[in-house]
C-alpha positions in Angstrom: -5.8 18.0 -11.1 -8.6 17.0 -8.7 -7.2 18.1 -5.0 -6.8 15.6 -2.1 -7.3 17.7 0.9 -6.7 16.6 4.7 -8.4 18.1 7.3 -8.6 18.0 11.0 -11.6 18.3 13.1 -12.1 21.2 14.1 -12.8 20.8 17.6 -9.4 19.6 17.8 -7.5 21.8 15.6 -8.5 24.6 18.1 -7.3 22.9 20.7 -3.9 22.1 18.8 -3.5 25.4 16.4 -0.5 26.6 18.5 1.3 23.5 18.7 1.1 23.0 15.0 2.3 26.7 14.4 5.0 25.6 16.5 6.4 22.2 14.6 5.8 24.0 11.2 9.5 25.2 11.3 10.7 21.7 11.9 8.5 20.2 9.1 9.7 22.5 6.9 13.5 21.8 7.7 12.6 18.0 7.0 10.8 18.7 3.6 14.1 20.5 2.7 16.5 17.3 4.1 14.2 14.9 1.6 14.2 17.4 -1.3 18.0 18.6 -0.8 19.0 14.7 0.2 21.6 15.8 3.0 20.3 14.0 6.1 20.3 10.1 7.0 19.1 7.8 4.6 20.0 10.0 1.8 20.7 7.0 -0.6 16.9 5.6 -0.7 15.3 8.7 -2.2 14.9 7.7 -6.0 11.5 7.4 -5.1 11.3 11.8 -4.9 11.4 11.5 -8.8 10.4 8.4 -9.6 7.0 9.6 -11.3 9.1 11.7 -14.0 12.3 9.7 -14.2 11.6 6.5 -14.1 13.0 4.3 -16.9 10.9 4.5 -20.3 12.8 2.2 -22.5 12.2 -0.5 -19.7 8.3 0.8 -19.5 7.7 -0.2 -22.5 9.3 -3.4 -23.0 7.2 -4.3 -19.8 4.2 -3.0 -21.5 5.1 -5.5 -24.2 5.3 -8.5 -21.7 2.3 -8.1 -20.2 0.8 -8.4 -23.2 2.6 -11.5 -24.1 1.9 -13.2 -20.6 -1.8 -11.7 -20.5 -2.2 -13.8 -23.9 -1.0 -17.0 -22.4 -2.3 -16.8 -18.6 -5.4 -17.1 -16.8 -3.7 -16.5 -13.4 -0.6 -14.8 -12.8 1.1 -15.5 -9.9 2.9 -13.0 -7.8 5.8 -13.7 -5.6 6.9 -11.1 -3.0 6.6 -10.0 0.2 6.3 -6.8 2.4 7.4 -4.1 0.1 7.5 -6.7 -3.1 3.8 -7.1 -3.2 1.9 -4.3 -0.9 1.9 -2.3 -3.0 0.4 -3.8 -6.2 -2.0 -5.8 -4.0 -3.0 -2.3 -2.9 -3.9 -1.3 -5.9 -5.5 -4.1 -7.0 -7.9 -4.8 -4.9 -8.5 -1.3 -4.6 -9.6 -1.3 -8.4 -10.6 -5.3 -9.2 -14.9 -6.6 -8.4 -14.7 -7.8 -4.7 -15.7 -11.2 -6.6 -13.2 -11.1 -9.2 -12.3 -14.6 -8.3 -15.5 -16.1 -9.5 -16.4 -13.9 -12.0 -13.1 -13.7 -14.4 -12.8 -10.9 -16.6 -10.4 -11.1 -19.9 -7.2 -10.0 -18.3 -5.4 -12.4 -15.5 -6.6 -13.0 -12.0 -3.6 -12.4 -9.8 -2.9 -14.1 -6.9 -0.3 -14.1 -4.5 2.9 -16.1 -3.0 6.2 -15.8 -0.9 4.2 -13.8 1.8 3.6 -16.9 4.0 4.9 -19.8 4.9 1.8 -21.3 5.5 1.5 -25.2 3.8 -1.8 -25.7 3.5 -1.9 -22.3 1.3 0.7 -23.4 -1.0 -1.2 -26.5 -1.1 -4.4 -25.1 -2.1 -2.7 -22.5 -4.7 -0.5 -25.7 -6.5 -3.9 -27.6 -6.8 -5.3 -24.4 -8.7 -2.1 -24.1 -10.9 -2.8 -27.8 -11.8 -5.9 -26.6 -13.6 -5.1 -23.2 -15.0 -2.4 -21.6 -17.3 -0.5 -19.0 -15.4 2.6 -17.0 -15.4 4.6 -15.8 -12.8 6.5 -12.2 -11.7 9.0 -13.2 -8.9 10.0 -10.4 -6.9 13.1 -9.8 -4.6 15.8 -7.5 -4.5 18.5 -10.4 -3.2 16.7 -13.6 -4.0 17.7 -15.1 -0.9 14.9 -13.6 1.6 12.8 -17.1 3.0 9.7 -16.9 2.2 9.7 -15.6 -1.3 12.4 -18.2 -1.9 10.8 -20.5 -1.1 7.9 -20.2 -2.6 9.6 -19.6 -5.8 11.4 -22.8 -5.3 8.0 -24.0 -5.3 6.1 -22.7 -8.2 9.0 -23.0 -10.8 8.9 -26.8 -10.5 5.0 -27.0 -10.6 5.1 -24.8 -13.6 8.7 -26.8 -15.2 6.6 -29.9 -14.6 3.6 -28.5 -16.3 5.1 -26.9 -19.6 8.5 -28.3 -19.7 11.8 -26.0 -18.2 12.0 -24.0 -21.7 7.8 -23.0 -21.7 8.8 -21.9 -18.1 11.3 -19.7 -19.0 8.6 -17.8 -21.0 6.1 -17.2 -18.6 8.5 -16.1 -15.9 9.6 -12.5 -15.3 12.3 -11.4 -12.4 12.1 -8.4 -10.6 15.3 -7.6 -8.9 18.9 -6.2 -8.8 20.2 -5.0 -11.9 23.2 -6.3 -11.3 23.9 -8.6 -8.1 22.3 -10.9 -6.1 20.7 -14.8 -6.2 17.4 -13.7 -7.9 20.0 -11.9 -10.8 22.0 -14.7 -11.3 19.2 -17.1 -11.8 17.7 -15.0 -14.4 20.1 -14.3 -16.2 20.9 -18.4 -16.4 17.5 -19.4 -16.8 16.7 -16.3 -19.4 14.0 -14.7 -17.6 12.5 -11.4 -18.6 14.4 -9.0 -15.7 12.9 -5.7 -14.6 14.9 -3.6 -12.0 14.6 -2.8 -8.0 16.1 0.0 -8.3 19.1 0.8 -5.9 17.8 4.0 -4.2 14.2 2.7 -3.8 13.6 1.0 -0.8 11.1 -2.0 -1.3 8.2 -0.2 0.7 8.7 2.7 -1.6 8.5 0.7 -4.8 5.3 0.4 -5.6 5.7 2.8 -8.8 8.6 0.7 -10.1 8.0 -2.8 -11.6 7.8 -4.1 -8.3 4.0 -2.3 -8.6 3.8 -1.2 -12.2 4.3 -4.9 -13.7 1.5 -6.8 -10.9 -0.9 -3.9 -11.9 -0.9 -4.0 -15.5 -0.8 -7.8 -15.8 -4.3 -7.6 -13.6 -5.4 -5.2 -16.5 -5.5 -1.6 -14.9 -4.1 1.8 -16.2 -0.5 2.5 -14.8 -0.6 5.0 -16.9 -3.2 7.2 -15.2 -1.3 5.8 -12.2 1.9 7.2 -12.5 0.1 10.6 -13.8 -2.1 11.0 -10.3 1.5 10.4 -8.6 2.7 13.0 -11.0 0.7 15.7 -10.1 0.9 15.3 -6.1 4.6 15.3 -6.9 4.6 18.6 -8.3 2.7 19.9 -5.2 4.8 18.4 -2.7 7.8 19.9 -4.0 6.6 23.4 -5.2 4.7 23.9 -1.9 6.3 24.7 0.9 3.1 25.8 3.2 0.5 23.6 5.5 -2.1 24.9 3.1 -0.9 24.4 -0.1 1.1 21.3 0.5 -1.5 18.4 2.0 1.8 15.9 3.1 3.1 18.9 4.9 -0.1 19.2 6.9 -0.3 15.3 7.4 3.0 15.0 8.8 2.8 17.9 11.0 -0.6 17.2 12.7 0.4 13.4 13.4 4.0 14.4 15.0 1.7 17.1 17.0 -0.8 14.3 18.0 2.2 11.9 18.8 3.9 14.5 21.1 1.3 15.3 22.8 1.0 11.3 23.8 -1.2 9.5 21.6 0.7 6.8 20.7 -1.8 5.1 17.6 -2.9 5.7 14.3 -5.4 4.5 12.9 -6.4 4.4 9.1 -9.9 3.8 8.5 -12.4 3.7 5.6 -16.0 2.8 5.1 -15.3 1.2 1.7 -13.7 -2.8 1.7 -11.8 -2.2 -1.1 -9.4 -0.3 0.2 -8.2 -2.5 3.2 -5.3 -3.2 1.4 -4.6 0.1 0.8 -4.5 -0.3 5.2 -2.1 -3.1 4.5 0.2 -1.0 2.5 0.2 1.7 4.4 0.9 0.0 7.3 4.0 -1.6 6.5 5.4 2.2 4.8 5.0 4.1 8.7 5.7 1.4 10.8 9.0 0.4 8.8 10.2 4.4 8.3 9.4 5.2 12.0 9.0 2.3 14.5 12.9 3.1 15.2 14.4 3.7 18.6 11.6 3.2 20.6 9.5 5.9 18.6 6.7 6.4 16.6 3.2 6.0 16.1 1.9 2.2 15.9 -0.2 1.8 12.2 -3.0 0.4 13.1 -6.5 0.0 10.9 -10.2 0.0 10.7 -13.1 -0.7 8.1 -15.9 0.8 8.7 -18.7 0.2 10.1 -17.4 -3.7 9.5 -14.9 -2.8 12.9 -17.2 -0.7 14.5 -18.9 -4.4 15.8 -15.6 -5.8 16.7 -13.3 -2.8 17.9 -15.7 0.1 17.7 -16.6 -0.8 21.8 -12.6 0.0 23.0 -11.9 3.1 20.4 -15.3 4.8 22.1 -14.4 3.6 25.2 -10.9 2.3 26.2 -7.7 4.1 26.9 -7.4 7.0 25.1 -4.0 6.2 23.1 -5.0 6.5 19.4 -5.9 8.8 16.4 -8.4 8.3 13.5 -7.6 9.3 10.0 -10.5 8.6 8.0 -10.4 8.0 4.1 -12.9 9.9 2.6 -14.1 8.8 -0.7 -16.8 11.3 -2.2 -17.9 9.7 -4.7 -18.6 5.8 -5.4 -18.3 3.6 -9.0 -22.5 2.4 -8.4 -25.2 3.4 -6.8 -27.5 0.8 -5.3 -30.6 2.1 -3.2 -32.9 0.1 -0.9 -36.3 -1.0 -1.8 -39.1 -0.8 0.2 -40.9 -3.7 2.0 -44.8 -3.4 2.8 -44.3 -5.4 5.8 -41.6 -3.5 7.0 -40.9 -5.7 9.7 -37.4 -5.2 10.0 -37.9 -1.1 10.5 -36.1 0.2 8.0 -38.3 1.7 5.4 -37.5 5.0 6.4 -34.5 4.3 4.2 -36.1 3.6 1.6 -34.5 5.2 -2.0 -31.9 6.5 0.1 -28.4 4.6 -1.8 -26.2 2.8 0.4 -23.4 5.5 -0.1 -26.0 8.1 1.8 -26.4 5.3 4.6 -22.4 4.7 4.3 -21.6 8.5 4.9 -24.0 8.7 7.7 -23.0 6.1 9.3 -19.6 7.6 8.8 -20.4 11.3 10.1 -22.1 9.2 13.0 -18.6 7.8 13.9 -16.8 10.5 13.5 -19.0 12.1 15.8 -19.1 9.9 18.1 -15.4 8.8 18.3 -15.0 12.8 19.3 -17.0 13.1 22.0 -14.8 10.3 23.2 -12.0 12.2 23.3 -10.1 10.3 20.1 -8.7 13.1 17.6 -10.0 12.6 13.9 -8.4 13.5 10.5 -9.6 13.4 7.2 -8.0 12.6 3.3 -10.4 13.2 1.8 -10.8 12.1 -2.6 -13.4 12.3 -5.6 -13.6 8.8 -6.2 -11.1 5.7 -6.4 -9.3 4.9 -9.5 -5.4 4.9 -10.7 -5.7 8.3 -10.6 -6.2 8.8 -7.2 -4.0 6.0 -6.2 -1.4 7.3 -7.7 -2.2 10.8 -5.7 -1.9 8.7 -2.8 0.5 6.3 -3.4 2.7 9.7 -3.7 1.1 11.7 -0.5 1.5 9.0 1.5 5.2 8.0 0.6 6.3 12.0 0.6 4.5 12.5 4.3 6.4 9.5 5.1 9.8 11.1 4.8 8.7 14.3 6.1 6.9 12.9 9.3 10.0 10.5 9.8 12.8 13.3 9.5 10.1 15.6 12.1 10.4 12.3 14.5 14.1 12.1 14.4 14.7 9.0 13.1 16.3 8.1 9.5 12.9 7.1 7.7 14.6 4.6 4.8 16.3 1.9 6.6 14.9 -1.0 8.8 17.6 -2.2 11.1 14.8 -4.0 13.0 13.4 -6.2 10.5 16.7 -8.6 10.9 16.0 -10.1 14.5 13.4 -12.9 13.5 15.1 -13.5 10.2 18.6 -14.3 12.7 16.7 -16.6 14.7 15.2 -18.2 12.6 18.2 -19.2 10.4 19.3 -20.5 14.1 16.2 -22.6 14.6 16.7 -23.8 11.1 19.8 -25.1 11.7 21.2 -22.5 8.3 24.9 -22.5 8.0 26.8 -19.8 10.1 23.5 -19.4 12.3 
């Protein structure tokens, strides 16, 4: 398999070698809590084995939808938050044209619902369904979370009134609980297609379930390949039990190091747009495992060198509170160089036949340098390229790191006790029964 590495600077590994040395015991403990399943939060770990076990019979059938709806549908709408569309999104726009929206291809554009409550945006999104055919994938474990609820609420009477309630039943699919729960019930009334959360994933985790897998092929991309890259970092996560061989080990262990020893921010950054949403995804999967009794590392993220005109001024400069770890992508889909100008009045034909990936990477190595000097630590992931291959490599690394770096920090990594306080007063606000 092509090898993800990470790798710290190596100014600042000298200066934190010995620590490292020093919480590699403790990292190695936690590998063997998330491998062995005997500390907290020992009932969300399906995701260890999703890549091999997950459920074959139902792959397929999906497979089989998506063609169906892909037949039918010119959009596909996607309704989920947080955990219930991250991850798909992620991959996505990781792999779609930065202008698929203007420049449709044959498979369904997907766009996205029940992650705001914002009016005017489901105002603007009914006044496209009025003029294309979609389908929909609603996604929620309960059924009863607000905003995906409502937006549901939503889109199944546009699309009732559009094609008529049995037309609708057709081109809507439920992800959710295979047994219990609102989102169940009205599926199984209404005769949806139903693909199952399942109950020892956690939705942050999901993204290699149908919460992911169904989003991802509907938008025409190879989950296939995808579940193979997260294969293949599987097996080295849980064969490897070194910082060398075993590139989550060495993740989790420099970030706890770095967090001990008071930076308090991490930042993921990239020099390519498409993977903000990777950002997005990864944001929500360590601030939700370790943002827990007043601990962790906040998840913050940067594009580059897009940021480095908006933020790039208080990273070189501000209080020095944060970490860099920098995507690096070796090699891009395209090539486009710059041609030369006789003029020359802007100054820049010293670039000239030089592609934008060559400016990109020094612009990069420029930062990197830079950032440093000025005292910020920098880490690196790097990849060959960007496909579902290497998503699914990192979907894994990530998610595997995750528990590790969580169990190192002491905190249970797979609940989320926190997220309930706005949802609480809300309902109160509201006016909800029993609030």
């Amino acid at each position: 398999m092509e090898k993800l590495s990470v790798r710290l600077a190596d100014s600042v590994e000298k200066t934190c070698q010995k620590a490292i040395n020093e919480i590699t015991t403790e990292v190695l403990a936690a590998r063997e809590h998330l491998l062995k399943g005997d500390a907290d939060g020992n009932d969300f770990l399906g995701w260890v084995n999703l890549p091999e076990d997950y459920d074959k019979e139902e792959y397929s059938r999906m497979k089989a939808d998506v063609a169906r709806l892909s037949a039918k549908s010119k959009v596909f709408v996607v309704i989920g938050i947080g955990g219930s569309y991250l991850g798909a999104r992620m991959v996505i726009e990781a792999l779609q044209s930065e202008f698929a929206s203007l420049v449709r291809g044959s498979k369904p554009y997907v766009v996205y619902a029940g992650h705001t409550l914002g009016e005017d945006y489901y105002s603007q999104l009914l006044n496209l369904l009025d003029h294309e055919d979609y389908s929909v994938a609603v996604i929620s474990k309960s059924g009863t979370t607000t905003e995906p609820a409502v937006a549901f609420r939503i889109v199944k009477a546009h699309l009732e009134k559009k094609h008529g309630k049995a037309e609708a039943s057709q081109r809507i699919v439920a992800v959710t609980d295979a047994r219990k729960g609102a989102l169940h019930d009205i599926a199984v009334k209404e005769g949806y297609p139903m693909y199952v959360i399942p109950d020892n994933v956690g939705g942050r985790f999901s993204v290699l379930t149908p919460v992911g897998l169904l989003p991802i092929a509907m938008a025409g991309f190879d989950t296939d390949r995808l579940l193979q890259g997260a294969r293949d970092m599987r097996k080295v996560c849980i064969e490897s039990n070194t910082l060398e061989g075993n590139p989550a080990l060495k993740y989790a262990a420099i970030r706890n190091v770095l967090y001990r020893s008071g930076i308090k921010v991490e930042m993921l950054v990239s020099n390519l747009p498409n993977l903000r949403y990777l950002a997005e995804w990864w944001k929500q999967l360590y601030g939700e495992s370790e943002g827990k009794e007043h601990k962790g590392l906040l998840p913050h993220s940067l594009s580059i060198t897009t940021d480095l005109h908006s933020m790039g001024q208080y990273v070189q400069d501000g209080e020095r509170l944060m970490m860099e770890t920098m995507i690096r992508v070796k090699e891009p889909a395209t090539h486009v160089p710059v041609p030369t100008d006789e003029q020359n009045l802007d100054g820049i034909n010293y670039l000239v036949n030089k592609s934008l990936t060559e400016i990109n990477n020094c612009a990069t190595e420029g930062t990197i340098e830079a950032h440093l000097s000025g005292g910020v630590p920098v880490m690196e992931i790097g990849v060959e390229r960007v496909d579902e291959y290497v998503l699914g490599q990192l979907i894994y690394f990530f998610e595997f790191a995750c528990g590790v770096s969580g169990y190192t920090l002491g905190v249970n990594p797979f609940n989320q006790p926190g997220v309930e306080a706005y949802k609480k007063n809300m309902f109160r606000l509201l006016g909800k029964p029993g609030f």
